[in-house]
C-alpha angles and dihedrals in degrees: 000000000000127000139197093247090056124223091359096063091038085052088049093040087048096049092049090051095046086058099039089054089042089052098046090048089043087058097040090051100087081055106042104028097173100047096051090050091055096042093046095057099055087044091046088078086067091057126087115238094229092060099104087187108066100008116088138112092281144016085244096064089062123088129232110271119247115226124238106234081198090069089055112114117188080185092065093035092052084048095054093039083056098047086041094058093046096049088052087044082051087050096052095044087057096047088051091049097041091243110161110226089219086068114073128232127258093213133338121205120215117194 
């Protein structure tokens, strides 16, 4: 979780994550009842009592987060879609030539 900028940029990585890992339990919660309670509960001490959206007596009295469209970056999603495509290419090459995933890799090449 580190940055180039330093503390500034862990602070900023571990909060994304914190939310990342609240919402998710927030949206399973109506599957698996019991788990996200549980989770919820441990991850309730990161969360300030006067945050009326994601603080409450259990993770069922919170209600499902709305996304933001403006978040939404087709940069980032055209990069993932790309790196997405080259590790399944990697993948293919191994199967034709009978390369175990578990063994890395000397070198790869990316053109």
């Amino acid at each position: 979780m580190k940055g180039e900028e330093g503390i500034e940029d862990q602070f900023v990585s571990l909060n994304t994550l914190f939310d990342v890992l609240l919402n998710t339990t927030i949206m399973m919660s109506c599957i698996t009842p019991f788990l996200s309670e549980h989770i919820y509960q441990n991850m309730k001490n990161g969360v300030s009592k006067d945050n009326k959206q994601y603080y409450a007596d259990s993770i069922h009295f919170l209600s499902i987060p709305e996304f933001d469209e403006n978040l939404i970056s087709e940069e980032i999603e055209k990069m993932i879609q790309r790196m997405q495509s080259t590790i399944e290419i990697g993948r293919k090459i191994r199967d034709n030539n009978n390369e175990s995933i578990k063994h890395p890799l000397n070198t790869v090449i990316i053109v």
